[in-house]
C-alpha positions in Angstrom: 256.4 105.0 -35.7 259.7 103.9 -34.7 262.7 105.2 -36.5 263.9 101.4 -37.2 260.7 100.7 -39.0 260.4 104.1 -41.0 264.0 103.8 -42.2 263.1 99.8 -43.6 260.3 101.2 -45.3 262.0 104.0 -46.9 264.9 101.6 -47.8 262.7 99.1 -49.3 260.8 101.4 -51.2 264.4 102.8 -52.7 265.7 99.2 -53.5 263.2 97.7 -55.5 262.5 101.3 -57.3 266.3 100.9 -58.3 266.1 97.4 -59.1 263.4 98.5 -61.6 265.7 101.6 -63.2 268.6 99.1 -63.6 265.9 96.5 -65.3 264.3 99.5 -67.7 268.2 100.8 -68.3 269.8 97.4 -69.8 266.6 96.8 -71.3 266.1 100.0 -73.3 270.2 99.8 -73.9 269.6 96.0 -75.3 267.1 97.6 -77.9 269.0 100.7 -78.7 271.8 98.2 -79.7 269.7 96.3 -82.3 268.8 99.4 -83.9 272.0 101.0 -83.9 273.6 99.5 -86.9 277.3 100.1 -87.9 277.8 102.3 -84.4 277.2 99.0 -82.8 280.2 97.8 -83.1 282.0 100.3 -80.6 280.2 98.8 -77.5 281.4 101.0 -74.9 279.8 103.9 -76.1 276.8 102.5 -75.2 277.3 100.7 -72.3 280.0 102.7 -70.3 277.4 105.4 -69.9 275.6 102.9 -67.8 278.0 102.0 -65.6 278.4 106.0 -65.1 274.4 105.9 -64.1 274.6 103.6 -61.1 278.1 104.9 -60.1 280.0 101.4 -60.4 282.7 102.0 -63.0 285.5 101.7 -60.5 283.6 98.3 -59.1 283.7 97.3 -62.8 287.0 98.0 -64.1 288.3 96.0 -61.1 286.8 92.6 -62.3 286.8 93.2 -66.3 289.6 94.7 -68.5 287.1 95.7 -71.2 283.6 97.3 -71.3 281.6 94.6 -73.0 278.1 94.3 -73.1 277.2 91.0 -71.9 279.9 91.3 -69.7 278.0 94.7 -68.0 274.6 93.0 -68.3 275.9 90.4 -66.2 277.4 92.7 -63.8 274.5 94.8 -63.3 271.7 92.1 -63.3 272.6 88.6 -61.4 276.5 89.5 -59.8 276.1 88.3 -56.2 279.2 90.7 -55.5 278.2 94.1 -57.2 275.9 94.9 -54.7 274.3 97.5 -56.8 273.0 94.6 -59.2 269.5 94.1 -59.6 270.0 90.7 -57.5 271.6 92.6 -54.4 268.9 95.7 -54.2 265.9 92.8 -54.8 267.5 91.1 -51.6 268.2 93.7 -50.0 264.5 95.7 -50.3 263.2 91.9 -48.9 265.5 92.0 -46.0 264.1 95.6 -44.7 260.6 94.2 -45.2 261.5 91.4 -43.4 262.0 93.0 -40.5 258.8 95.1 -40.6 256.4 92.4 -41.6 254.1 93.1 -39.2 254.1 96.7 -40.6 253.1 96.0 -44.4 250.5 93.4 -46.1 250.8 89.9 -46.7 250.2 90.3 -50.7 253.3 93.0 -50.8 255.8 90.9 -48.7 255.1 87.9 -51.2 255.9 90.2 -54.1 259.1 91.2 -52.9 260.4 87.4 -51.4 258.6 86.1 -54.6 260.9 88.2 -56.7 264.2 87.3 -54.7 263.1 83.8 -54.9 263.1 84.1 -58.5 266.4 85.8 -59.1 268.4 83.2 -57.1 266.7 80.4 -59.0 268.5 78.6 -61.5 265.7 80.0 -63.9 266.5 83.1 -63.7 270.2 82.4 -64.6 269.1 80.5 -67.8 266.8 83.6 -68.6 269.3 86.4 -68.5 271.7 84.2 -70.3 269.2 83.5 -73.1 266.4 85.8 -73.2 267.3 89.0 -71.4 264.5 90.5 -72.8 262.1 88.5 -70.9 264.3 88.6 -67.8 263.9 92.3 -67.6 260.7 92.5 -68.6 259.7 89.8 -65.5 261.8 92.3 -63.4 259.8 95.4 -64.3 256.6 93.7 -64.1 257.1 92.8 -60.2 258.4 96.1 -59.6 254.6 97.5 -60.9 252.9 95.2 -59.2 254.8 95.9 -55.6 253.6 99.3 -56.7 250.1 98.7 -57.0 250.0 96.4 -54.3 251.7 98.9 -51.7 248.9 101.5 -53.5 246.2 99.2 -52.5 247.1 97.7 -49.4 249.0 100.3 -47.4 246.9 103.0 -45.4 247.7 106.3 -45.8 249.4 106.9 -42.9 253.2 107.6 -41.8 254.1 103.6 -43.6 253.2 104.9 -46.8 254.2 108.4 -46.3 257.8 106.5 -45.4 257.4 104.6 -48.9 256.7 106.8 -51.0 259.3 109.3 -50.0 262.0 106.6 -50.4 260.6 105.4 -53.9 260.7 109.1 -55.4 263.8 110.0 -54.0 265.5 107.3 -56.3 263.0 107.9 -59.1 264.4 111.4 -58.9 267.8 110.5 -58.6 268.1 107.9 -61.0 266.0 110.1 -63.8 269.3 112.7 -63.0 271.7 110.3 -63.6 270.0 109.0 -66.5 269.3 112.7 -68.3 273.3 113.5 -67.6 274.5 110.4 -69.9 273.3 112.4 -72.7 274.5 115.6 -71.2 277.9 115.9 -73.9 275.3 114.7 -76.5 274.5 117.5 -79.0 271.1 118.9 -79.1 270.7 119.1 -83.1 268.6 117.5 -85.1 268.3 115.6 -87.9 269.7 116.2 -90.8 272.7 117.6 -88.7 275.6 115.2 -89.0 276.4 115.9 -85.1 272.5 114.8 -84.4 271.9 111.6 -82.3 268.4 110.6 -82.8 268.6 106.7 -81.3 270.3 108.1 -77.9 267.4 110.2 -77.3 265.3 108.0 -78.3 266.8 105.4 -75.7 266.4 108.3 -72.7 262.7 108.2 -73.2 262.8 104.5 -73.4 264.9 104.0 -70.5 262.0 106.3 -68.5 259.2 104.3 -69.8 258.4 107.9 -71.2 258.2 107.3 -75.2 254.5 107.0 -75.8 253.6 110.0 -72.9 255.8 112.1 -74.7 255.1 111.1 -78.7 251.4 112.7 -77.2 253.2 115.6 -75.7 255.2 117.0 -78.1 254.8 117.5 -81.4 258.8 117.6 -81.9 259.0 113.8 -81.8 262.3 113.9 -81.2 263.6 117.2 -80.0 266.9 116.8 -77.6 265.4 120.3 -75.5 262.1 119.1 -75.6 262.8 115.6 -74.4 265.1 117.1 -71.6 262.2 119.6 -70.3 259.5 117.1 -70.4 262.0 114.7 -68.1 263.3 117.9 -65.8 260.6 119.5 -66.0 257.2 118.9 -66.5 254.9 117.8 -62.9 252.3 115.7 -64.9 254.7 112.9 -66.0 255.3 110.4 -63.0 258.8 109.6 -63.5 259.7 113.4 -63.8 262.0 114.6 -61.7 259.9 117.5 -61.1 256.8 115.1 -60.1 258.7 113.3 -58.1 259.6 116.7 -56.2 256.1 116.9 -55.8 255.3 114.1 -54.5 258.5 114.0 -52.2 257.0 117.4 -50.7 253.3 116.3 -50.3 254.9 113.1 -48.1 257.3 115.2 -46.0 254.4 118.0 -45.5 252.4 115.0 -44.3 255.0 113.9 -41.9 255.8 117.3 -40.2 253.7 119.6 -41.1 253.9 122.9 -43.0 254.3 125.9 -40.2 256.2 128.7 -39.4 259.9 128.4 -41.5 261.4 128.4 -38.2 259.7 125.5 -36.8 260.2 123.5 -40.2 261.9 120.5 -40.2 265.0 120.5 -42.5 264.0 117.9 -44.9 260.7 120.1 -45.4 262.7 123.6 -46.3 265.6 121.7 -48.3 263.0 120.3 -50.2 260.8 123.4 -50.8 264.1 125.3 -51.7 264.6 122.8 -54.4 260.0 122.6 -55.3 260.7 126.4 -56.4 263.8 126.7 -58.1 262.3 123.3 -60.3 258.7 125.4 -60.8 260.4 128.7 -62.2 263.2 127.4 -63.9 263.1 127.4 -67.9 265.0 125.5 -69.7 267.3 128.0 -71.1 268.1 128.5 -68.1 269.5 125.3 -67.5 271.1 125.0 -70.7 272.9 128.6 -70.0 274.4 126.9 -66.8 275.0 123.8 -68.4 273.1 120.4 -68.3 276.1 118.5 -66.6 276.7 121.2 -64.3 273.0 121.8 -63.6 272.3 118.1 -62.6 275.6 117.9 -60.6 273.4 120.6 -58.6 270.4 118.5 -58.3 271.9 115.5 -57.2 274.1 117.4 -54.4 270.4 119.2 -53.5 269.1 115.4 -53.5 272.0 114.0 -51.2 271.6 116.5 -48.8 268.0 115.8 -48.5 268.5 112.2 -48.3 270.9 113.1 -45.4 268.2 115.1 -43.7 265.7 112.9 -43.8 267.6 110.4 -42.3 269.0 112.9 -39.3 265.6 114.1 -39.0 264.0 110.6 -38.8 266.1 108.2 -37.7 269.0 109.6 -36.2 267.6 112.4 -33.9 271.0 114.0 -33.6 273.2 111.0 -32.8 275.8 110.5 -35.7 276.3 107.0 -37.8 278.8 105.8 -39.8 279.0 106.1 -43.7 279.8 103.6 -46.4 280.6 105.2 -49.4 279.1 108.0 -51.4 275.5 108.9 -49.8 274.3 109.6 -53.2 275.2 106.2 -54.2 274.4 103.4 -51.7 273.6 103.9 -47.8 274.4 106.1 -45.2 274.0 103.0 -42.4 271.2 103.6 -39.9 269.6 101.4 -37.2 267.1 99.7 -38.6 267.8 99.8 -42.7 269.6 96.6 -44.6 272.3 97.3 -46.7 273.5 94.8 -49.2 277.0 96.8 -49.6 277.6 96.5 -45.8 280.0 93.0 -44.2 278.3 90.2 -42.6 279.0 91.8 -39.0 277.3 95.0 -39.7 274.2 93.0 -41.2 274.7 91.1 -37.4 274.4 94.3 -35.5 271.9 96.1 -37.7 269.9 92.8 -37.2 270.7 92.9 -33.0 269.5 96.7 -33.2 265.9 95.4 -34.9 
């Protein structure tokens, strides 16, 4: 496979797989609201923490004086210049399969442009500005359908390898950043004046993980619990230790599993990270600190990400970066970057 086509894949598969966390985030924060009573009134509790999970507090506070939340929803879901909105990642996931429609089905490129078409319609404008509900809930729906349609449709070989490594990397990083919002939250329970029962409560919701784990634990609401099940456990699919293991199973697919001095990087950074995440407990991680412990998973995370694109696409040559890697893109030739200027989206488009 080219490296071109391999890095749109991958790249599409993370956009529309962070399009769907953003959707699921204001979605579960918009419902966490309505039950929050009295505390509601201090909006920035709840909706700073959000901005701290896609990274764009800086981006934010540049355009609005005051963390507000229809003033964050706004920013996050239809703001053609945050291009970490929902809008922006939906584009930009259509404009890296663009470029390899010969490479995927007919039935998942209309998924995606149908989506994009949808979010730059004057529809979808009215929706978020009057039912925000529904507007999310239309959001997450395509993003399961792209799902099952790439599940159906793709063969298993290195296109859907390519995929879903680039979907469960940003599963697993944006289940990270969603598990350290809560990570100065105490871990008592109720009655315990200190406890904060809605905000874990919201954590499960924003991982579509409520009902899985109501059947799991019998601690319905257990802080530790809740944080092991999400870190944790390899049976739950938007784990971050089932997306590890999915992440392996694609990159042992790609290169192979031989001698450790023939493995590729991507393959032994990953496994490092497979076995710390099998045999870890979590007093272990609440010893070393839940902040501190997910500041070490996402650095693992970016330099696997950075890996698997020297490994892949690069082969040794060097490219330029915009940004934080653990954020947006590290530019390659072939990927589409919505955070990139119009003459980079030239030459990436001249290097296709």
């Amino acid at each position: 496979m080219l490296s071109r086509v391999a890095d749109s894949i991958y790249w599409m598969a993370r956009y529309m797989e962070r399009a769907e966390n953003l959707s699921r985030l204001l979605l579960s924060t918009q419902d966490l609201l309505l039950d929050a009573g009295e505390e509601a009134s201090d909006e920035s509790q709840f909706w700073g923490p959000i901005l701290m999970t896609t990274g764009d507090e800086e981006r934010y506070d540049k355009i609005h004086a005051t963390i507000e939340g229809e003033l964050v929803a706004d920013f996050l879901a239809l703001r053609a210049d945050n291009p970490n909105s929902i809008l922006n990642c939906v584009r930009a996931a259509r404009e890296n399969a663009r470029t390899v429609r010969d490479q995927i089905s007919d039935e998942l490129w209309e998924c995606i442009n149908g989506l994009r078409l949808f979010l730059e319609s004057p529809e979808a404008t009215a929706l978020h500005q009057n039912q925000r509900a529904s507007f999310y809930e239309k959001v997450l729906v395509a993003s399961y359908q792209f799902q099952g349609i790439a599940s159906s449709t793709t063969p298993r070989d290195e296109s859907w390898h390519f995929l879903r490594l680039g979907l469960c990397l940003e599963r697993a990083d944006k289940t990270t950043r969603l598990i350290d919002t809560c990570s100065a939250i105490s871990l008592d329970m109720p009655p315990n004046p200190l406890a904060r029962p809605l905000r874990w409560a919201a954590l499960l919701r924003s991982s579509s993980a409520w009902h899985a784990f109501q059947a799991y634990s019998s601690n319905k609401l257990n802080p530790v619990d809740i944080l092991e099940y999400l870190l944790l456990n390899d049976a739950f699919p938007r784990s971050f230790a089932w997306c590890i293991e999915e992440m392996h199973t694609a990159l042992i697919a790609l290169c192979g599993n031989g001698r450790l001095e023939d493995m590729k990087a991507p393959v032994r950074l990953l496994g490092r990270l497979r076995a710390d995440i099998a045999y870890i407990t979590m007093e272990e991680v609440l010893k070393e600190g839940l902040h501190e412990f997910i500041d070490r998973l996402q650095t693992k995370l970016n330099d696997i990400g950075a890996s698997i694109l020297q490994t892949f696409v690069l082969y040794g040559d060097s490219a330029p970066v915009v940004g934080d890697s653990s954020h947006l893109a590290v530019l390659s030739p072939g990927a589409w970057h919505s955070a990139v200027d119009d003459n980079m989206q030239i030459q990436q488009q001249q290097q296709q």
